[in-house]
C-alpha positions in Angstrom: 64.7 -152.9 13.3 63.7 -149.7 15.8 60.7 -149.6 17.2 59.2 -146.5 17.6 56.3 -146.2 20.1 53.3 -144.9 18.7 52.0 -141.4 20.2 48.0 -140.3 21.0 47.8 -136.9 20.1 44.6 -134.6 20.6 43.1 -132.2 17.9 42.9 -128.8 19.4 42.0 -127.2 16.6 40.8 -127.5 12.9 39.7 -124.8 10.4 39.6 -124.5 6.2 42.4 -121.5 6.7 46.0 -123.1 6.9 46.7 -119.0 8.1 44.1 -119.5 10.8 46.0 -123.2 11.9 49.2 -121.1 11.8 48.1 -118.7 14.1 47.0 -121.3 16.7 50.5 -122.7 16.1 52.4 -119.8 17.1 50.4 -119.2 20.6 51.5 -123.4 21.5 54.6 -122.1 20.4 55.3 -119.9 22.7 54.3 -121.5 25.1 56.6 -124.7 23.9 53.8 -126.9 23.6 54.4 -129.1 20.9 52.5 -129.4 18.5 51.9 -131.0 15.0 50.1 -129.3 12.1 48.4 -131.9 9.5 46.1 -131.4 6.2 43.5 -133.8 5.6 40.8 -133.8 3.2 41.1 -129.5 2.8 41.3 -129.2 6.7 44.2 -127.7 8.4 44.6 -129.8 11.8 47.0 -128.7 15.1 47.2 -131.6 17.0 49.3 -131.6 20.4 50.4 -134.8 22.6 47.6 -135.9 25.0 48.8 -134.6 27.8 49.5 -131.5 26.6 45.7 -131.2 25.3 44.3 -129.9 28.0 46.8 -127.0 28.5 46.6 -125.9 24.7 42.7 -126.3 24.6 43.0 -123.8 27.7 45.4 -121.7 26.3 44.0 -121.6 22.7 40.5 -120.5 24.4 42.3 -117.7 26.1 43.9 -116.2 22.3 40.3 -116.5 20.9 39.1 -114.4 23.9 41.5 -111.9 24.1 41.2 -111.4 20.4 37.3 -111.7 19.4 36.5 -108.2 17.5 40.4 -108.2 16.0 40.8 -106.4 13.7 38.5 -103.9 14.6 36.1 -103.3 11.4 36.6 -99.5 10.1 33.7 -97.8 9.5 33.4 -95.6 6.3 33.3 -91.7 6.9 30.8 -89.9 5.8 31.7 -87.5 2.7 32.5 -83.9 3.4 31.9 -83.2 -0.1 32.5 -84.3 -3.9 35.2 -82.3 -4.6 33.9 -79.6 -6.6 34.6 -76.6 -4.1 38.4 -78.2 -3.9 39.0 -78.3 -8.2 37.9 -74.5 -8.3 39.3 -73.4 -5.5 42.6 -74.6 -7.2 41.4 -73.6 -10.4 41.7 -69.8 -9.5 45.5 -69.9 -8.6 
């Protein structure tokens, strides 16, 4: 029988949003930090190794910084008018 050692891995992360916890996955990603993602109790979890905790904690902090305000919220334009002038105008052709 194998015996596997057992690993100590860090939460860097945890959210309600499984998109949110796939998001965080793709920046470790990239940056080939591996990484595991686990559900428990409704919570989406990215957990790395321990000593790559450090590094993704860093790294995650510098997405969430580089992308606070994203996406920017539109603002509604004002109305020009309600569309009156428009229907007769193409009334009379």
């Amino acid at each position: 029988m194998e015996v596997r050692p057992q690993r100590s891995l860090s939460i860097v992360f945890e959210t309600g949003s499984a998109r949110r916890c796939r998001e965080r996955a793709l920046v470790l990603h990239a940056l080939d930090i591996p990484y595991e993602i686990l559900e428990l109790e409704g919570q989406h979890i990215l957990a790395v190794d321990m000593s790559h905790a450090d590094q993704a904690r860093e790294q995650l902090g510098l997405y969430e910084s580089e992308n606070r305000g994203w996406p920017p919220v539109l603002r509604q334009l004002p109305r020009a008018s309600d569309g009156v002038l428009g229907a007769l105008c193409y009334a009379t052709l």
